[in-house]
C-alpha positions in Angstrom: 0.0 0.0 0.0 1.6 3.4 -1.3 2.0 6.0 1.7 2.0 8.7 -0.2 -0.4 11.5 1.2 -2.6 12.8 -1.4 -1.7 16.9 -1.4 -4.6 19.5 -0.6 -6.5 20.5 -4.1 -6.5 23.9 -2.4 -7.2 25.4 -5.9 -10.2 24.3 -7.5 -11.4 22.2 -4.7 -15.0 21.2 -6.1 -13.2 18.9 -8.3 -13.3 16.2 -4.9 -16.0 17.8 -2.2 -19.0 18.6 -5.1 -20.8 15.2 -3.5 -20.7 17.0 0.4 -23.0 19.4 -0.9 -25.9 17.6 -2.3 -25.9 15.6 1.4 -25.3 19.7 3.1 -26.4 22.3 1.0 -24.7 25.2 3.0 -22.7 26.7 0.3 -21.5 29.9 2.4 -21.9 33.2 1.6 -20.0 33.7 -1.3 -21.4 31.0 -3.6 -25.1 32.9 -2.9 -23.3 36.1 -3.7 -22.4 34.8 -7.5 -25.6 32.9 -8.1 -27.6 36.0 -7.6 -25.1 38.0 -9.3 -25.9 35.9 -11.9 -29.7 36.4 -11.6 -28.9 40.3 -13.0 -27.2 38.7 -15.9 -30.3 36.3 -16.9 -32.6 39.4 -16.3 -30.9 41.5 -18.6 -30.5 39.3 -21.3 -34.1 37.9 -20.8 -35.5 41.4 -20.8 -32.6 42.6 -24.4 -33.5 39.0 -25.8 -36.8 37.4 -24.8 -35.0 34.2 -24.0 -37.6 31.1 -24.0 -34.7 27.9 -24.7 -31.8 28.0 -22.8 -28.5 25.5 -22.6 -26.0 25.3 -19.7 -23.3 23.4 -20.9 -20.6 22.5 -19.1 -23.0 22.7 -16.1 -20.6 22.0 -13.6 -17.7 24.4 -12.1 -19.3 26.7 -9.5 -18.3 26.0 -5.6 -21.4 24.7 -4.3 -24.3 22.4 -5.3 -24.0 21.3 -9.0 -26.2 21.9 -11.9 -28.6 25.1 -10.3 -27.3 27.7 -11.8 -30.1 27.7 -14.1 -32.9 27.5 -11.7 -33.6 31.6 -12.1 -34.7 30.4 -16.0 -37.2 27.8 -15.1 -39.0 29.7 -12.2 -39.1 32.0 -15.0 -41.1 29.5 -17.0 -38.0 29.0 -19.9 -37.2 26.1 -21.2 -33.7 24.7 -19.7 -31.7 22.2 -20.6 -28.2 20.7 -18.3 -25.4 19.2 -19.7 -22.9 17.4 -17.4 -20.4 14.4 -17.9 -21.1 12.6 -14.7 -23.7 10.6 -14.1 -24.1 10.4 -10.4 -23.7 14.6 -10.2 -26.4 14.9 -13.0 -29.0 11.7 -11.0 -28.0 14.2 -7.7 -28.7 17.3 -9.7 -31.7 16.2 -11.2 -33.7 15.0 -7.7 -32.5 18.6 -6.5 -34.5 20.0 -9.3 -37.6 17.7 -8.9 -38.2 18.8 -4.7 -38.3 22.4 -6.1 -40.9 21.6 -8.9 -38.6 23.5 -11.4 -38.9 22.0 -14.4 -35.6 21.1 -17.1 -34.3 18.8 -19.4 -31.1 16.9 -18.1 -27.9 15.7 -20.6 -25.4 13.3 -19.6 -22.8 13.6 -22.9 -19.1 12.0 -22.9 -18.0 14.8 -25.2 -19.1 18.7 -24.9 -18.0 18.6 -28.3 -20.9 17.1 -29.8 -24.1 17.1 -28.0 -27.2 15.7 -29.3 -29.5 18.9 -30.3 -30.5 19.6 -33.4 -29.3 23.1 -34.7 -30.6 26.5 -33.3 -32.2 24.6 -30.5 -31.4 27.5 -27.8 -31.5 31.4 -27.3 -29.1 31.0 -25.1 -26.1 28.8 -24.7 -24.1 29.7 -21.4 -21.8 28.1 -18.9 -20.0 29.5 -15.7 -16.6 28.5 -14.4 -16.3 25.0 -16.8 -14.8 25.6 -19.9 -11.7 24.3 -18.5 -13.6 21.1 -17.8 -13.8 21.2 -22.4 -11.2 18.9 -23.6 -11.3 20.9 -27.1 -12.3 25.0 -26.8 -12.2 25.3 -31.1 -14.9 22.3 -31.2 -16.8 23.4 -28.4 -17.4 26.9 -29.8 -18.2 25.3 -33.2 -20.7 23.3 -31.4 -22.5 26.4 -29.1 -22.2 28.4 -32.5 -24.5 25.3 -34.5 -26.6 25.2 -31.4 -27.3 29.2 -30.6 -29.8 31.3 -31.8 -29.5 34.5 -30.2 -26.5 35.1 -27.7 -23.6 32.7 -26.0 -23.1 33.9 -22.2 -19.8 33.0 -20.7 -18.2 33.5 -17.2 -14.3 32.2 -16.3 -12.2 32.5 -13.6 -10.5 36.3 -13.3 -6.8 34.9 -14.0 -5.3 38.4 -12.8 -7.1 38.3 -9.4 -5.2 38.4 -6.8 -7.0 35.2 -5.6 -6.5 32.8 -8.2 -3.0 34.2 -8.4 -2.3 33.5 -4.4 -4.3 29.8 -5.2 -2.5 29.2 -7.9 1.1 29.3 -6.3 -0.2 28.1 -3.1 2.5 26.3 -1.0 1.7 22.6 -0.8 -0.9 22.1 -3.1 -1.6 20.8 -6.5 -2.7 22.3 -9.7 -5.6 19.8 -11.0 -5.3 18.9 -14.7 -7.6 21.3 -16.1 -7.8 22.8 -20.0 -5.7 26.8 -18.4 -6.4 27.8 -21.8 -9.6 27.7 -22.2 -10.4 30.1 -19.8 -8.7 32.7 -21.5 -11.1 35.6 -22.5 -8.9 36.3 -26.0 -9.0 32.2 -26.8 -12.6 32.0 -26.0 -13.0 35.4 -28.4 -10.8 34.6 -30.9 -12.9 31.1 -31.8 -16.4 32.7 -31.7 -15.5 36.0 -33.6 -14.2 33.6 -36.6 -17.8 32.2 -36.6 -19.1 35.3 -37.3 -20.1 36.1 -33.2 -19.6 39.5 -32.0 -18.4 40.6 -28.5 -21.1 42.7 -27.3 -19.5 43.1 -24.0 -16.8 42.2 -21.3 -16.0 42.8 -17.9 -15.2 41.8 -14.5 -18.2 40.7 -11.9 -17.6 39.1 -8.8 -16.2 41.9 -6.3 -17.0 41.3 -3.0 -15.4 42.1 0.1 -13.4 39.0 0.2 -10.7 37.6 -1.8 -11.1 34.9 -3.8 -10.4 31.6 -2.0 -12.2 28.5 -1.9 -13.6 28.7 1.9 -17.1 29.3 3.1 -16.6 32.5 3.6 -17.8 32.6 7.1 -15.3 30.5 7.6 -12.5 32.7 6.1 -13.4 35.7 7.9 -13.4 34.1 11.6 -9.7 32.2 10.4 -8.9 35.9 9.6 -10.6 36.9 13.3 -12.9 40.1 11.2 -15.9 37.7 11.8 -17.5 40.9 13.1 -17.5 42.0 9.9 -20.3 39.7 8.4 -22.3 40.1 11.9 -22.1 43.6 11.1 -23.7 43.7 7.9 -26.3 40.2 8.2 -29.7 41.4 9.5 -30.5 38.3 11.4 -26.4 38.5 13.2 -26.1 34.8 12.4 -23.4 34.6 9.8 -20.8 32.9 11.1 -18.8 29.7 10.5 -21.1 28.1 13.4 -24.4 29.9 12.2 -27.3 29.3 9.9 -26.8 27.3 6.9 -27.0 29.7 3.6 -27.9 28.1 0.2 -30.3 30.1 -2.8 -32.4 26.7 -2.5 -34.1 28.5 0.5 -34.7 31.5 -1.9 -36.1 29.3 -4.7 -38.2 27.2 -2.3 -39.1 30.6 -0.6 -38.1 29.7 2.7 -35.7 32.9 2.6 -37.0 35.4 0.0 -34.9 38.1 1.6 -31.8 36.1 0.5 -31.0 38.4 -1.8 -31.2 41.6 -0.1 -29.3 40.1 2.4 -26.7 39.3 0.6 -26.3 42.3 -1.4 -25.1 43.9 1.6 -21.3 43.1 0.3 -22.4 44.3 -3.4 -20.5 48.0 -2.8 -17.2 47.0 -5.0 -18.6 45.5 -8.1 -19.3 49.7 -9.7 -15.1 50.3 -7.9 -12.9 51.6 -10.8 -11.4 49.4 -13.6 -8.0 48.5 -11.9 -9.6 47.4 -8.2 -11.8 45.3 -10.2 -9.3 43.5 -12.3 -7.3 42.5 -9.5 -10.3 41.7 -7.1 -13.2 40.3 -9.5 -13.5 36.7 -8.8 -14.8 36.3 -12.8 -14.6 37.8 -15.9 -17.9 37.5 -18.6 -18.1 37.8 -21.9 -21.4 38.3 -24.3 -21.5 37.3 -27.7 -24.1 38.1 -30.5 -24.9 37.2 -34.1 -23.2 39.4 -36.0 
């Protein structure tokens, strides 16, 4: 028996703890944060596009529970379709969907490369954190380009933050095998401008208060000992490693429809000026039109 000890994924660690979620859903305050950043996204483009189909592919990536990033869609009555590559995540993801009564369509596919759609299926085609999961970016976007109406919606990991920088070097750990290129905004530009998709707009999103490592962030801010902090801004003074479990399934189910608000608390940095926000932003987006 080897006695090697397995080193601490300290970068990306969803890659080995995405089951722990779907047994606790207490994804911390940060995770919330970017899913309902994410809501003003899908609003935007629902309201500029009058989305009805919409395609998440590669669904998984986020920090969190697997596979809801869509939800916001369906309670808006839009069609949705999931695409993962693991069938266990996607059984998991799919009972999550049923207790809500959300209604999709769920895609197990061994290649993101070729998915079985027929063509202009979507308005939307979008993904969040998992193009580095995409074994081959150039097919990929060929495929999102047959499958797309209207716009393509993509979100990656901010590689100048100060965050993924500090993760990246981090002393100990291990950099998973993951597609780095693919996350680069001029890669992912470059293949969907030569098939005739124009960059409508960029930036970075994701600026919150914290930096961007993969902790609950409750639990990051009492290691840090400003716990105080989060008491200070949470109405109900319970956000703490120790406190009340936080997950946007209480918002969908309506168990916590002030989520949001709540939240938004930590929302002041995402208007800062350009350079805080490219070394802060946990995520960069891009938006992509017909030309």
């Amino acid at each position: 028996m080897s006695t090697e000890t397995k080193k601490a994924n300290f970068f990306f660690p969803i890659i080995d703890t995405w089951p722990e979620y779907f047994e606790n859903p207490h994804e911390g305050l940060g995770t919330t944060y970017e899913r309902f950043l994410l809501h003003g996204f899908f609003q935007r483009l629902d309201q500029q596009f009058n989305i009805e189909q919409v395609l998440e592919a590669p669904s998984f990536g986020m920090t969190g529970m697997s596979g809801i990033n869509s939800l916001w869609w369906a309670k808006k009555q839009k069609q949705v379709t999931v695409v993962d590559d693991h069938l266990e995540r996607l059984t998991k993801i799919q009972k999550i969907w049923q207790q809500l009564q959300l209604q999709a369509s769920f895609c197990l596919t061994e290649r993101f490369e070729k998915l079985p759609f027929a063509d202009q299926s979507f308005d939307l085609s979008w993904n969040f954190a998992s193009l580095w999961f995409v074994k081959d970016l150039p097919a990929f976007c060929v495929e999102l380009s047959r499958l797309t109406r209207q716009v393509i919606f993509i979100c990656v990991p901010n590689r100048y933050g100060v965050g993924y920088q500090i993760r990246l070097r981090w002393p100990g750990g291990t950099k998973p095998e993951l597609q780095y290129q693919n996350i680069r905004t001029s890669n992912i530009r470059k293949e969907l401008e030569r098939l005739n998709w124009r960059l409508a707009e960029k930036g970075y999103f994701d600026v919150p208060p914290w930096p961007d490592f993969p902790l609950k962030k409750e639990v990051l801010f009492d290691k840090l000992k400003v716990g105080f902090l989060l008491k200070l801004f949470s109405k109900q003074k319970k956000l703490s490693a120790t406190g009340e479990r936080m997950t946007i399934l209480d918002y969908f189910s309506n168990q916590r429809p002030d989520l949001e608000q709540e939240v938004f608390k930590f929302k002041f940095l995402e208007k800062a000026p350009f350079p805080i926000r490219q070394l802060w932003a946990h995520h960069q987006y891009l938006i992509f039109v017909k030309d």
